[in-house]
C-alpha positions in Angstrom: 122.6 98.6 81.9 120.3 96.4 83.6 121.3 93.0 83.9 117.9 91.0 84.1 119.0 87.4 85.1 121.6 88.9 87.9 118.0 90.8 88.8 115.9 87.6 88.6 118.5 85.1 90.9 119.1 88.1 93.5 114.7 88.4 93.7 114.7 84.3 94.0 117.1 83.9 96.8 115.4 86.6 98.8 112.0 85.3 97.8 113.2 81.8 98.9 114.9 82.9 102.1 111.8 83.8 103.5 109.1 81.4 101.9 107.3 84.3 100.3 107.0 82.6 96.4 103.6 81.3 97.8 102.5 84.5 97.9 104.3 85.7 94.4 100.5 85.2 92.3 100.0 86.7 88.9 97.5 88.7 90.9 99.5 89.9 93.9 102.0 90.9 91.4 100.5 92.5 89.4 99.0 94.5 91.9 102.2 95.4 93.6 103.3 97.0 90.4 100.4 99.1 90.2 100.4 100.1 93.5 103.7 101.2 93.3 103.4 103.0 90.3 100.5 104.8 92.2 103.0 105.7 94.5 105.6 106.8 92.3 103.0 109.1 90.9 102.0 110.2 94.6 105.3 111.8 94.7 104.4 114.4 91.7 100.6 115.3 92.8 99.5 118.7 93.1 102.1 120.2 90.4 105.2 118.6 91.3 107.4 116.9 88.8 106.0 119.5 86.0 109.7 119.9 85.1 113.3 117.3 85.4 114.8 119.9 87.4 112.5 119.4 90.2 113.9 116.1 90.7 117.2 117.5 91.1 115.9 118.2 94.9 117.8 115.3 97.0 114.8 114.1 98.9 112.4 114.0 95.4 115.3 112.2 93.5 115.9 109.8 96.7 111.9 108.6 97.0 111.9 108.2 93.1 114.5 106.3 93.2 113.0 104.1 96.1 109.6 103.9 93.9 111.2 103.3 90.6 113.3 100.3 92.0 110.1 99.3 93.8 108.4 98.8 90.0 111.1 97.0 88.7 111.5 94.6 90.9 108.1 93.4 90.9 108.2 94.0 87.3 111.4 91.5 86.9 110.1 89.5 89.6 106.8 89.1 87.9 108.3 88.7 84.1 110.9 85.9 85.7 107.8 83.7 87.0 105.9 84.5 83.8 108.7 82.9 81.6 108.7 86.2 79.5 112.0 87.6 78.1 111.4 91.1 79.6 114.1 92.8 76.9 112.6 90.8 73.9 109.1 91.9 74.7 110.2 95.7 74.5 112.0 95.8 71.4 108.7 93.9 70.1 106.7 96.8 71.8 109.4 99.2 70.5 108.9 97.9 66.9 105.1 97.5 66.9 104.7 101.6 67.9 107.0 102.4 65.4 104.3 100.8 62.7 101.4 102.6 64.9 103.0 106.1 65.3 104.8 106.6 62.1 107.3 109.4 62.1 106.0 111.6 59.1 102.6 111.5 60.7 103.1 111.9 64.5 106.4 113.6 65.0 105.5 116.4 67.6 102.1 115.7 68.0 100.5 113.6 71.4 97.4 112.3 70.0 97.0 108.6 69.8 97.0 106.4 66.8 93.6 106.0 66.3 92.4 110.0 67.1 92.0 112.4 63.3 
């Protein structure tokens, strides 16, 4: 389990340590997590990552790791400055695709809500 807040004080220290909330934007955050999750998917191109057992490999699983943290760190970092309850805003997300994707109409299927 995740705890947020203990996330959120260890990202402000080391923020504040080095005088780098000036540069802690909406923009430059959310940028950050984008480019990271480029990088994340970097680590699958060209057929990689087709299967979980790929990531079994040590090196694979180590670099995902690294990527994954990357994300969620500027993801915390970024909710944190925001003011928005990160696990309140999923379980809202969680609830509002439940209404969209109904389970007696999209169980085993991948099209989108609003596809026939």
């Amino acid at each position: 389990m995740i705890d947020n807040q203990a996330l959120c004080n260890e990202l402000k220290a080391f923020a504040a340590e080095r005088d780098w909330e000036q540069f802690h934007t909406p923009k430059n955050l959310a940028a950050s997590i984008s480019i990271e999750a480029a990088e994340l998917l970097e680590l699958f191109q060209w057929s990689r990552g087709q299967h979980w057992e790929e990531l079994q490999e040590p090196k694979l699983k180590s670099c995902t790791a690294e990527e994954l943290a990357d994300i969620l760190l500027y993801l915390v970092r970024f909710a944190d400055l925001a003011g928005i309850d990160l696990e309140q805003a999923a379980r809202q997300k969680i609830q509002a695709n439940a209404v969209k994707y109904p389970v007696t109409e999209f169980r085993g299927s991948d099209r989108k809500y609003n596809e026939e």
